[in-house]
TORVEX-713480 format. One record per residue (C-alpha): x, y, z; residue number from 1; residue in three letters. Coordinates in steps of 0.05 Angstrom, whole numbers, always signed. Last residue first. Layout:
<atoms>
ATOM | X | Y | Z | pos | code
ATOM | X | Y | Z | NUM | ala
...
</atoms>
This chain:
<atoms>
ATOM | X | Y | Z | pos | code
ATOM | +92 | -437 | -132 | 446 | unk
ATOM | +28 | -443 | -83 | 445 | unk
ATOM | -20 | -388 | -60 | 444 | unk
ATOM | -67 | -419 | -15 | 443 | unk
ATOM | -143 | -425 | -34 | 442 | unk
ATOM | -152 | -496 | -55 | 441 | unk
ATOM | -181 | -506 | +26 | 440 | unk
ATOM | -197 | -439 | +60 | 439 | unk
ATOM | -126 | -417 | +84 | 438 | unk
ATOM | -100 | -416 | +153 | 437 | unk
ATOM | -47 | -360 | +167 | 436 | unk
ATOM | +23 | -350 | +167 | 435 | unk
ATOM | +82 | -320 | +211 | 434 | unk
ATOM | +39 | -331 | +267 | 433 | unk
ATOM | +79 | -395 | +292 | 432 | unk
ATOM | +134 | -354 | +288 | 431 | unk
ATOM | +124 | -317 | +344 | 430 | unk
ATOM | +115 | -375 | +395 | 429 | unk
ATOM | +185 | -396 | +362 | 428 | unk
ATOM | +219 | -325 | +366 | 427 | unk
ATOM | +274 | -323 | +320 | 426 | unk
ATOM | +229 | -286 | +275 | 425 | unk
ATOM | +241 | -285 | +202 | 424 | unk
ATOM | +271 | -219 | +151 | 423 | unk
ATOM | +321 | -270 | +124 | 422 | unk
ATOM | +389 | -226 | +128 | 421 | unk
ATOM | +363 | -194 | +190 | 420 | unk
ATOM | +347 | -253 | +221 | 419 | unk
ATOM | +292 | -213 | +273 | 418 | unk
ATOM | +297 | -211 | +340 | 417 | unk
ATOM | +234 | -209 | +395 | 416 | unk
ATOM | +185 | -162 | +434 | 415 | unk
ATOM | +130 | -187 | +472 | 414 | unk
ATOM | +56 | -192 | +484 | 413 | unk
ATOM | +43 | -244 | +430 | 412 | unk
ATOM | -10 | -215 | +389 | 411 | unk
ATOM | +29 | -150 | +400 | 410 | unk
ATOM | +86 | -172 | +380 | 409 | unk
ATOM | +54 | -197 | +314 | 408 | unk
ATOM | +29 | -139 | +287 | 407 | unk
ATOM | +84 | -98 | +305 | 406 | unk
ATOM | +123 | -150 | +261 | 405 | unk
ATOM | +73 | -156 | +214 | 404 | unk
ATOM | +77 | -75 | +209 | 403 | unk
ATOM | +159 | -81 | +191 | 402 | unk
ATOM | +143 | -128 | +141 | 401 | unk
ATOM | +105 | -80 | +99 | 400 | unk
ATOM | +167 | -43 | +94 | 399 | unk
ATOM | +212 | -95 | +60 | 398 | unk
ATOM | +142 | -117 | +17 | 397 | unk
ATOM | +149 | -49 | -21 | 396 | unk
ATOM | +215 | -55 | -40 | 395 | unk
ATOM | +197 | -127 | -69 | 394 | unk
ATOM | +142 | -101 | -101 | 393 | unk
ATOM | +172 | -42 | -136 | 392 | unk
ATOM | +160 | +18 | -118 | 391 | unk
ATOM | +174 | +69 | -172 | 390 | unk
ATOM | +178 | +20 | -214 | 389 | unk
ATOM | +234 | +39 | -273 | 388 | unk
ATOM | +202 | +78 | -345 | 387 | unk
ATOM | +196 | +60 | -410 | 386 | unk
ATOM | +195 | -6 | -415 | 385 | unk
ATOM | +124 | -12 | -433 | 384 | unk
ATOM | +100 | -47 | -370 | 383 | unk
ATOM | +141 | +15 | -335 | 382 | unk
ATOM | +102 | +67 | -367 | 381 | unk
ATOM | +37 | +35 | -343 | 380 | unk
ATOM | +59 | +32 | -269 | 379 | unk
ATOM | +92 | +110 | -272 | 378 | unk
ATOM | +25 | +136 | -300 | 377 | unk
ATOM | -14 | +93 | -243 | 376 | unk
ATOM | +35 | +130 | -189 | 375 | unk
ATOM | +37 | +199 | -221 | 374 | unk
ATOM | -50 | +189 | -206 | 373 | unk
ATOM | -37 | +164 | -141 | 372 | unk
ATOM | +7 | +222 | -128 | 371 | unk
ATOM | -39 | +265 | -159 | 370 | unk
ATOM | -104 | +256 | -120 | 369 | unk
ATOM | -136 | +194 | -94 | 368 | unk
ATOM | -151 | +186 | -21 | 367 | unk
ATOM | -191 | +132 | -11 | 366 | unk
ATOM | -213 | +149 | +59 | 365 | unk
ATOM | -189 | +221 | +82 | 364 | unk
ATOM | -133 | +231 | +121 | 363 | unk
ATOM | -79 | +251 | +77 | 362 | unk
ATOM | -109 | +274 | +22 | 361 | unk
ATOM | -80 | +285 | -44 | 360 | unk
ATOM | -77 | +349 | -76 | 359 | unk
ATOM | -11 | +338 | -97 | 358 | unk
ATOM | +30 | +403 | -131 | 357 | unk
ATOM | +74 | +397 | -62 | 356 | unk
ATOM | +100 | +447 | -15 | 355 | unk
ATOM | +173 | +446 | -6 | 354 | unk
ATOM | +219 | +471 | +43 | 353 | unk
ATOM | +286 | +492 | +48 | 352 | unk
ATOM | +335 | +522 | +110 | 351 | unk
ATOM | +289 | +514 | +172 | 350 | unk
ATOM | +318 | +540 | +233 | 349 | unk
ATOM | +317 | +477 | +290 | 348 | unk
ATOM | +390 | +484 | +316 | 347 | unk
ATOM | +408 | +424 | +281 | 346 | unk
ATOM | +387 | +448 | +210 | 345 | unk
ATOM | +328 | +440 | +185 | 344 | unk
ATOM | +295 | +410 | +118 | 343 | unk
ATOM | +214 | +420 | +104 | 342 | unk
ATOM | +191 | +368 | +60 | 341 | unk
ATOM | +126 | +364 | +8 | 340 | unk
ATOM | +44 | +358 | +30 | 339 | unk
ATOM | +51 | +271 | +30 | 338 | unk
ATOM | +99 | +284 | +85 | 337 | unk
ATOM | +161 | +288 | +99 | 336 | unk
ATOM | +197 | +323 | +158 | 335 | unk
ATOM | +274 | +337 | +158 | 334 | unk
ATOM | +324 | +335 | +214 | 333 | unk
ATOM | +394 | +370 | +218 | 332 | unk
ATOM | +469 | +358 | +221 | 331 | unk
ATOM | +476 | +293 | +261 | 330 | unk
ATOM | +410 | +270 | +231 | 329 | unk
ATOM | +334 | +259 | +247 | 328 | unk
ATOM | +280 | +243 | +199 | 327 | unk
ATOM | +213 | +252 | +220 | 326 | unk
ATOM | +164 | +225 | +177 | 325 | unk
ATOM | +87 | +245 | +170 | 324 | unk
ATOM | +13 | +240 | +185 | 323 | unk
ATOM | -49 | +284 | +210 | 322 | unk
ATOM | -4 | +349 | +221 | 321 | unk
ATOM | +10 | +387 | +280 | 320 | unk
ATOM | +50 | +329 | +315 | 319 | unk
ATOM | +16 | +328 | +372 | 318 | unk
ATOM | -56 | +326 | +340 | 317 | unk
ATOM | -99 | +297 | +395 | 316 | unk
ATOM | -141 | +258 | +353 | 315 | unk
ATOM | -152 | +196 | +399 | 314 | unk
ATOM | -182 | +148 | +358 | 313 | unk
ATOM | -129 | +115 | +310 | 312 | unk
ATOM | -66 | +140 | +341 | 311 | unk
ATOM | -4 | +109 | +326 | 310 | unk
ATOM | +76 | +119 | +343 | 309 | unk
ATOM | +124 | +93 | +302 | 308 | unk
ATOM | +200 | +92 | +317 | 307 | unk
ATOM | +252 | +75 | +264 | 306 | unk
ATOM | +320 | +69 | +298 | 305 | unk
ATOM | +395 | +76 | +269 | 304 | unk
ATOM | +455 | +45 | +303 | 303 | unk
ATOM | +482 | +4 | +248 | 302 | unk
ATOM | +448 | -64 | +269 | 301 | unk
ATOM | +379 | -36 | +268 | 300 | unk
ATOM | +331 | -20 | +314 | 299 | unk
ATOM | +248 | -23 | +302 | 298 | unk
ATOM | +208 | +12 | +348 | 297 | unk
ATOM | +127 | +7 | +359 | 296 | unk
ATOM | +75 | +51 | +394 | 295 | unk
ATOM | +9 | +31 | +382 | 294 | unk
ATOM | -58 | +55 | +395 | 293 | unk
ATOM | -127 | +21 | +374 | 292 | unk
ATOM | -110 | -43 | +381 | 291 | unk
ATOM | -151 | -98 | +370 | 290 | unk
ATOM | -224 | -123 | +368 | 289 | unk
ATOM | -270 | -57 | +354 | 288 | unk
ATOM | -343 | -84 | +370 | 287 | unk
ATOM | -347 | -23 | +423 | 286 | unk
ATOM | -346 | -32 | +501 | 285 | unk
ATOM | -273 | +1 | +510 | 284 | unk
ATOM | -291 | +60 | +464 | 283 | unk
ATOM | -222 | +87 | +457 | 282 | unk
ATOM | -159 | +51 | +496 | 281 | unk
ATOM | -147 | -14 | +471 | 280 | unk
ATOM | -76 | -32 | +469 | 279 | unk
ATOM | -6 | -23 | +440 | 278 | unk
ATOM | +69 | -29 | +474 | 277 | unk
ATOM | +115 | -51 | +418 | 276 | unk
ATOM | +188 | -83 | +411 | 275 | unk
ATOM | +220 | -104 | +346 | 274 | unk
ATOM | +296 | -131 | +343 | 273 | unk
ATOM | +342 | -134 | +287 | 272 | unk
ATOM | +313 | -92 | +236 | 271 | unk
ATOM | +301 | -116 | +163 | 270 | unk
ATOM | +318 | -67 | +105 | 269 | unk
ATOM | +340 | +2 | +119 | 268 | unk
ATOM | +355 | +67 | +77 | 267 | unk
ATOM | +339 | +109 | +137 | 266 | unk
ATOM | +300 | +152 | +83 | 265 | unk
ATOM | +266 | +86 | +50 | 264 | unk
ATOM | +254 | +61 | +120 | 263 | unk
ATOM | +218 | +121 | +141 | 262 | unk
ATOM | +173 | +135 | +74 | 261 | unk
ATOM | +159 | +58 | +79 | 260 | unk
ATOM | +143 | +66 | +156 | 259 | unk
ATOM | +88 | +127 | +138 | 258 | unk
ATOM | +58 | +89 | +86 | 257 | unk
ATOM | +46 | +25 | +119 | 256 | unk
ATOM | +28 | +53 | +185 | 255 | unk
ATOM | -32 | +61 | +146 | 254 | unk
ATOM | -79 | -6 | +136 | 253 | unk
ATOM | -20 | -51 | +152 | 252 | unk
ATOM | -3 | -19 | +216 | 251 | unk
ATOM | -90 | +1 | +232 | 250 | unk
ATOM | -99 | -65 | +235 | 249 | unk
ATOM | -88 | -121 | +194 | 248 | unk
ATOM | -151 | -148 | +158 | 247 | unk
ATOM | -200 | -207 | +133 | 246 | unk
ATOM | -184 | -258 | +182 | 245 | unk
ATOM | -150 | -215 | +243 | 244 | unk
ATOM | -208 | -200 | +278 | 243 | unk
ATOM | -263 | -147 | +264 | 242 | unk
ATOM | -233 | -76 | +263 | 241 | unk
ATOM | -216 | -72 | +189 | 240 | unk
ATOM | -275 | -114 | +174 | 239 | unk
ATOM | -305 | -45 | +189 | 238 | unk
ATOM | -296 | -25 | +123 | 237 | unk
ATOM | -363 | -42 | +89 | 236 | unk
ATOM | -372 | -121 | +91 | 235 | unk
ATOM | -373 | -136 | +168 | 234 | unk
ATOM | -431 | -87 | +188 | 233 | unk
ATOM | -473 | -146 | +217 | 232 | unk
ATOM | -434 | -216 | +220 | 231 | unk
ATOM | -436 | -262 | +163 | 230 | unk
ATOM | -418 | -349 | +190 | 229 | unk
ATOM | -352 | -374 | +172 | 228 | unk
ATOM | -311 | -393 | +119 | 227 | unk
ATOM | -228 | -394 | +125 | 226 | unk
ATOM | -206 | -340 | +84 | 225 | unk
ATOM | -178 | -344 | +12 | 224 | unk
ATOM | -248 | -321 | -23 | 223 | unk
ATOM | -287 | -285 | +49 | 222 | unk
ATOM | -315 | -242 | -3 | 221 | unk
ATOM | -327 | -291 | -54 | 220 | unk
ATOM | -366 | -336 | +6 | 219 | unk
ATOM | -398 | -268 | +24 | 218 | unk
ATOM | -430 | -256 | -47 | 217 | unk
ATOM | -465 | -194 | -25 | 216 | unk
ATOM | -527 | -173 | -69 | 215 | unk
ATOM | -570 | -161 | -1 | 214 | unk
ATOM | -534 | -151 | +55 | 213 | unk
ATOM | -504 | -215 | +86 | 212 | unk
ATOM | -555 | -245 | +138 | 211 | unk
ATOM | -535 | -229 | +218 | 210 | unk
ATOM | -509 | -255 | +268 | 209 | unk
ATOM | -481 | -194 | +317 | 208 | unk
ATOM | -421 | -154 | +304 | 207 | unk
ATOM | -405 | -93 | +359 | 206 | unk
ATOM | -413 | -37 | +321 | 205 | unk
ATOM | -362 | +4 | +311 | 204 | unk
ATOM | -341 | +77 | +353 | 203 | unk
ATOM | -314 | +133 | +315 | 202 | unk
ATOM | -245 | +145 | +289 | 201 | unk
ATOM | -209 | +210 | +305 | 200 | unk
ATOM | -143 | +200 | +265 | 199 | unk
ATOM | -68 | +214 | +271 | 198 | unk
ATOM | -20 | +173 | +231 | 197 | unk
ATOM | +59 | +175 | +255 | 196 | unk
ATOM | +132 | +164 | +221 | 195 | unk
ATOM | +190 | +180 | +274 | 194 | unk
ATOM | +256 | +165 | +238 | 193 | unk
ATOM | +329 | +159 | +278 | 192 | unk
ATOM | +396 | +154 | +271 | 191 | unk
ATOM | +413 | +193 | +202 | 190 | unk
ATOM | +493 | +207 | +190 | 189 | unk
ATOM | +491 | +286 | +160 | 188 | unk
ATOM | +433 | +318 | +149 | 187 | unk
ATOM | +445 | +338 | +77 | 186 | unk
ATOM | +482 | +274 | +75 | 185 | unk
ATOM | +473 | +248 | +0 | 184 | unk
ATOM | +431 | +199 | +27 | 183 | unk
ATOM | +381 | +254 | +62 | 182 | unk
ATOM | +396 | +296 | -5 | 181 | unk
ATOM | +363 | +240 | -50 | 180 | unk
ATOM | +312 | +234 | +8 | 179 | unk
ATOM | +292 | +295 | -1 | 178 | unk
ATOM | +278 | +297 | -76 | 177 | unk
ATOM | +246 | +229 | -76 | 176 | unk
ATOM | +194 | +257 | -28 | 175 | unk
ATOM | +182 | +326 | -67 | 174 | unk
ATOM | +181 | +284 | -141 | 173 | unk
ATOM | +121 | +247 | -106 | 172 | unk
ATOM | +119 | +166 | -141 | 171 | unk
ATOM | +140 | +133 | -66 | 170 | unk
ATOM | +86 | +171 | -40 | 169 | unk
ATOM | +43 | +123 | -85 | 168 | unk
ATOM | +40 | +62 | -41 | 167 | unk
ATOM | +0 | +21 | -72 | 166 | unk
ATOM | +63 | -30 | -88 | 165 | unk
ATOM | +74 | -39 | -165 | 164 | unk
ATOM | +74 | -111 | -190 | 163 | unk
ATOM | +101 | -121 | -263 | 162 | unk
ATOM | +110 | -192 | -285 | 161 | unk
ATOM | +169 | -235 | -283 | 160 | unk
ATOM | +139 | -299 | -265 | 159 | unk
ATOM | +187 | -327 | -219 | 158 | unk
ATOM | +205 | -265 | -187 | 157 | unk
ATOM | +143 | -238 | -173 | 156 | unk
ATOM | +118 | -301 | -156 | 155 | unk
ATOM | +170 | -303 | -99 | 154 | unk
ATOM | +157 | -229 | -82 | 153 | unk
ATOM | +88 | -239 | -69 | 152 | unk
ATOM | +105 | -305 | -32 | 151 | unk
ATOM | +154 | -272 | +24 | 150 | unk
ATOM | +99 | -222 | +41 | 149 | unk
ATOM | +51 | -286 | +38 | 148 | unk
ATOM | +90 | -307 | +108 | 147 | unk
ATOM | +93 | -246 | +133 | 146 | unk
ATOM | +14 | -231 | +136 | 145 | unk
ATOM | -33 | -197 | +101 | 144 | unk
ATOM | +4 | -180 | +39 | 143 | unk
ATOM | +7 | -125 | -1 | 142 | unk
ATOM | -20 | -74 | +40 | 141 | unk
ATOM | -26 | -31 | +9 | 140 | unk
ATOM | -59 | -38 | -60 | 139 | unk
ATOM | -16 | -83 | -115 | 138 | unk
ATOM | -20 | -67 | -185 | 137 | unk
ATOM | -10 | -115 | -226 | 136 | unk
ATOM | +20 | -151 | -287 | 135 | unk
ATOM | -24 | -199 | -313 | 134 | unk
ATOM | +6 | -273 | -342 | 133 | unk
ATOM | -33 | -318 | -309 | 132 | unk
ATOM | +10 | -346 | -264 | 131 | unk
ATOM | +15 | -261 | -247 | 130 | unk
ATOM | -52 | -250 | -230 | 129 | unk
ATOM | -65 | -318 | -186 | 128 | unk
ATOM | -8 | -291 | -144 | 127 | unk
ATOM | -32 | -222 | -143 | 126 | unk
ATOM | -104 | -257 | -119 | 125 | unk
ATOM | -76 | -289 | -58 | 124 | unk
ATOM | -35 | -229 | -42 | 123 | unk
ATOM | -77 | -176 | -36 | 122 | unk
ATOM | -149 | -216 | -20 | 121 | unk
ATOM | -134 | -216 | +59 | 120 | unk
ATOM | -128 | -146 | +53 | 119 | unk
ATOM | -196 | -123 | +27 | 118 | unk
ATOM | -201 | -106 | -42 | 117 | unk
ATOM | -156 | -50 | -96 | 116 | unk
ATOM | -126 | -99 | -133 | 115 | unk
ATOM | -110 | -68 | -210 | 114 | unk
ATOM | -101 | -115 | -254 | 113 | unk
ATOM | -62 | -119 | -319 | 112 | unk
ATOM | -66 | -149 | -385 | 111 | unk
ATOM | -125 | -174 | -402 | 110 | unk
ATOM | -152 | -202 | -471 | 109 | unk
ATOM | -127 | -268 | -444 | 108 | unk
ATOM | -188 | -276 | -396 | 107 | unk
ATOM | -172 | -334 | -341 | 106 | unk
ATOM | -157 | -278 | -292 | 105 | unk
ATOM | -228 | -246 | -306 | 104 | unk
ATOM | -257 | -308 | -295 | 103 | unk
ATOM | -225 | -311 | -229 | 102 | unk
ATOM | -240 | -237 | -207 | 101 | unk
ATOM | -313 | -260 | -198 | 100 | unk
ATOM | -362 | -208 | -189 | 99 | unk
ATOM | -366 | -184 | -256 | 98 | unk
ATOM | -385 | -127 | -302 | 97 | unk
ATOM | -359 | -104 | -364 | 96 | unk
ATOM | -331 | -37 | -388 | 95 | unk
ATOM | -380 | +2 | -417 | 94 | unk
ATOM | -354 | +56 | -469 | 93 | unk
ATOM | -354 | +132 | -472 | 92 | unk
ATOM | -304 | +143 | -422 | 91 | unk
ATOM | -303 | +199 | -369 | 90 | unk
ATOM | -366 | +202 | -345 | 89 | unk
ATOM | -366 | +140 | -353 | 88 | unk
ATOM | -331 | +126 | -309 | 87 | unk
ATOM | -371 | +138 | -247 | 86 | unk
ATOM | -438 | +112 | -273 | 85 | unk
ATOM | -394 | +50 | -282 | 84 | unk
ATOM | -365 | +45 | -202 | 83 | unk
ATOM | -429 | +63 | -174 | 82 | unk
ATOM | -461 | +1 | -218 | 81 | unk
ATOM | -402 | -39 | -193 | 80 | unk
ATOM | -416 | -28 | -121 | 79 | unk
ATOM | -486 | -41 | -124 | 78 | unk
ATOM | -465 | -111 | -142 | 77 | unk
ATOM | -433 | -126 | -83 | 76 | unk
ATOM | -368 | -173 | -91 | 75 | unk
ATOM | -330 | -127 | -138 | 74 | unk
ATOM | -307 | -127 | -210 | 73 | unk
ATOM | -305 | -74 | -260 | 72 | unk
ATOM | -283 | -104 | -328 | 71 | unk
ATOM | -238 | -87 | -392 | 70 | unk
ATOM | -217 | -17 | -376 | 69 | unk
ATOM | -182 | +6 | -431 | 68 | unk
ATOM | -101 | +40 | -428 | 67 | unk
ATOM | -72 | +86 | -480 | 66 | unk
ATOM | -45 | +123 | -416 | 65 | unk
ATOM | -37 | +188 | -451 | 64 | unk
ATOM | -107 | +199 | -460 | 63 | unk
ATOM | -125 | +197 | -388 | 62 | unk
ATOM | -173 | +145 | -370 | 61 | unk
ATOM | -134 | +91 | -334 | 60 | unk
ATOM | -87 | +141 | -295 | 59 | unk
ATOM | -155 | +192 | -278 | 58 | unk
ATOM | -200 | +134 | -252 | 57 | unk
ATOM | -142 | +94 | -205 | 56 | unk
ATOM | -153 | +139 | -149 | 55 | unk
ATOM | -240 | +126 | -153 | 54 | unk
ATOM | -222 | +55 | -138 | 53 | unk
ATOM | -195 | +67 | -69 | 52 | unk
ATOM | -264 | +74 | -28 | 51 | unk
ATOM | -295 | +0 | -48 | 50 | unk
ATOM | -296 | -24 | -122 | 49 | unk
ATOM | -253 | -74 | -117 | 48 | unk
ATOM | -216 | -111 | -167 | 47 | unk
ATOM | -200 | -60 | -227 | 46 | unk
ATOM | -189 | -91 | -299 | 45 | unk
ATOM | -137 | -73 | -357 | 44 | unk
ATOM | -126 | -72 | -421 | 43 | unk
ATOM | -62 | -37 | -442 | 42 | unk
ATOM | -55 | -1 | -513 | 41 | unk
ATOM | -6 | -14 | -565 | 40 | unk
ATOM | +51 | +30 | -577 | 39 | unk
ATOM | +112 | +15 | -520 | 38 | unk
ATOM | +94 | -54 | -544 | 37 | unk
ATOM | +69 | -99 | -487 | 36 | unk
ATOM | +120 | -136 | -437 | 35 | unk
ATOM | +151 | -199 | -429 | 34 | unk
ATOM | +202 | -184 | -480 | 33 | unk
ATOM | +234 | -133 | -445 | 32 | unk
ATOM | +246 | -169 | -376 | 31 | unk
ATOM | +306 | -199 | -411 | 30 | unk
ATOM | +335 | -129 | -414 | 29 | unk
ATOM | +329 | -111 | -343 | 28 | unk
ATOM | +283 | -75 | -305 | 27 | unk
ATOM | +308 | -12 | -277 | 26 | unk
ATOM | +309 | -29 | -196 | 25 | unk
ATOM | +376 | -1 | -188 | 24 | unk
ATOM | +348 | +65 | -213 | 23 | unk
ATOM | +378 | +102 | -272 | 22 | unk
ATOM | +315 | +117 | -307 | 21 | unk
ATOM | +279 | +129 | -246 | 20 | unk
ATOM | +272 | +213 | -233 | 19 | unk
ATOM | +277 | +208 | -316 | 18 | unk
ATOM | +206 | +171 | -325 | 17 | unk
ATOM | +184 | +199 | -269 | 16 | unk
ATOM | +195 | +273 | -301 | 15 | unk
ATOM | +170 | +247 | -363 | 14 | unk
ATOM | +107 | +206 | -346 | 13 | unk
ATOM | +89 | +267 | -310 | 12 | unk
ATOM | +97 | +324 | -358 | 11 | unk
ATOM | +26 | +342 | -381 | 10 | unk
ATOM | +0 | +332 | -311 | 9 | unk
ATOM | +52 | +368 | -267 | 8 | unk
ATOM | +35 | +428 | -325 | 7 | unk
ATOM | -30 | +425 | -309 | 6 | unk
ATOM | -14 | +424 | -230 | 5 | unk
ATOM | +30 | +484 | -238 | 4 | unk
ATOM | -22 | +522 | -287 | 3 | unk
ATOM | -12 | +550 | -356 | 2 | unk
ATOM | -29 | +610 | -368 | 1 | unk
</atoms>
């Protein structure tokens, strides 16, 4: 017999295909002759062979994709020899090896990228992408501050490439079912969203001088960031927790997900005002520099709230799950997560529910699964004009903003408006970290 998952499998591009065909962000007709023949095959190239790679394996290999990978490219060489003995176990060719993602950029043979690196990389090396003619896909987040969120989109615009957002809950037929009915009023008038991430991590090092591990190109590494002296443990995930120059907290690292499920539901764009109350409150003495626990809330002009509330070492499990949306109406609430939906009425019985072919994780690094694997599928099918983005870049960069603005009220230890029709701060002091400094040669420029 033929399995549910199987049968997700054989039918994906379809079903996405059709969920989007009519969607207001369908490319348009000019965008047509930009893109490859719906028959020739895709060459493409991975940037960053850390914990996320291993989601984009099944949507480059499959069959169905046409697609060949062109190049594996990382910083650390060991990382691209555990990224080839990985596929090939599924293809039965060696893609090439490189460290630098320019020279893959200035290779014409390639046609889209997949960016899968360290935040401070996202945008930077999109924008270099798309000058050159690649259409990519985008990890979350896509930029690492607000100020590149508004670039991504710029280039985006101006070179009328691809770029698909990393945030594959957007591609799950379950989420995109609810929130069909949440804007048809199956709830009735929303007001408010609760999105929340649960996790139990461990202490960090606290970073000392030390000499880059051996094979690391830290001045590729550090690429569009300001160069400075390697600090132990930097280079494998805990430059997460190390100052703003490489990452952006746990917000842009998964609040991301969570607040693009709310504000897609809410059906939002900028809020008007942002207020926060986050600190330090697990393993006081570690090397962990910023929050650890935030609570944020975003209001909007029409009465309705997003609320986020994160916990990324204290995993007392409120909610009963390790992530999710709550979406509250007049009628009735609903709870999304990456698992399916469960819809209630306003006296708490639950009236539909939904459990989900993914086998996606929600907590566990990388994550990969179905989802991510419906989300490649949806980004391929979309070069070829076949199918509509199901997160498109600039979608995805109207949710991102919401975690630089947590981001930056806590930096500044306030809350502030927001132009709602320009997505800036009216704050001055909070404005002023609306960018970043740039290595020299290294800022994306139009």
């Amino acid at each position: 017999m033929t399995t549910r998952r199987s049968f997700i499998k054989k039918t994906a591009v379809g079903a996405v295909g059709v969920a989007y065909a009519n969607s207001a962000n369908a490319m348009s007709a000019k965008s047509y002759s930009n893109i490859i023949g719906s028959n020739d095959r895709i060459n493409v190239a991975i940037q960053g062979l850390g914990r996320r790679y291993s989601a984009f394996i099944e949507p480059i290999t499959r069959k169905e994709s046409n697609a060949r990978l062109l190049y594996l490219c990382d910083v650390m060489p060991s990382q691209q020899d555990k990224a080839a003995a990985k596929f090939s176990e599924k293809i039965n060719y060696k893609p090439k090896l490189e460290k630098d993602i320019r020279k893959i950029i200035a290779d014409k043979d390639v046609d889209a990228i997949f960016m899968a690196t360290p935040d401070h990389w996202h945008t930077p090396g999109a924008c270099m992408a798309m000058q050159a003619g690649k259409h990519v896909y985008l990890e979350k987040p896509c930029s690492h501050n607000g100020k590149e969120n508004e670039l991504v989109v710029a280039f985006q615009q101006k070179y009328n490439k691809v770029v698909q957002m990393g945030n594959q809950q957007r591609s799950s037929l379950e989420t995109t079912q609810i929130i069909k009915e949440i804007h048809e009023g199956v709830i009735g008038d929303v007001y408010k969203a609760v999105a929340f991430y649960v996790n139990g991590r461990g202490e960090v090092p606290i970073p000392v001088n030390a000499a880059p591990p051996g094979g690391l190109d830290w001045d590729l590494f550090q690429g569009p960031s300001p160069r400075k002296a390697y600090m132990h443990d930097t280079w494998d995930y805990n430059w997460h927790w190390y100052g703003w120059d490489f990452g952006t907290a746990e917000m842009g690292n998964n609040a991301t997900h969570e607040l693009d499920i709310a504000r897609w539901a809410m059906d939002v764009e900028y809020p008007e005002h942002v207020s926060v109350i986050a600190g330090k409150h697990q393993f006081k003495d570690d090397g962990w520099e910023m929050y650890d626990t935030m609570e944020a809330t975003f209001r909007y002009s029409n009465n309705r709230v997003i609320q986020w509330d994160g916990n990324s070492r204290n995993a007392y499990n409120k909610y009963g799950k390790g992530r999710g949306t709550y979406i509250y109406g007049s009628n009735g609430s609903v709870f999304i997560d990456r698992g399916g939906f469960a819809l209630y009425d306003r006296n708490g019985k639950l009236i539909k529910d939904s459990k989900s072919v993914s086998a996606e994780s929600g907590l566990a690094l990388g994550g990969g699964g179905n989802l991510s694997t419906l989300h490649g599928i949806n980004f391929f099918e979309t070069i070829r004009g076949k199918a509509s983005l199901t997160s498109p870049i600039e979608q995805g960069a109207l949710s991102q903003s919401l975690t630089h603005y947590a981001n930056i009220a806590y930096k500044t230890g306030k809350s502030f408006d927001i132009d709602q029709t320009t997505g800036r701060i009216f704050d001055r002091e909070a404005m002023k970290l609306w960018s970043r400094t740039y290595e020299p040669g290294w800022e994306p420029k139009l």
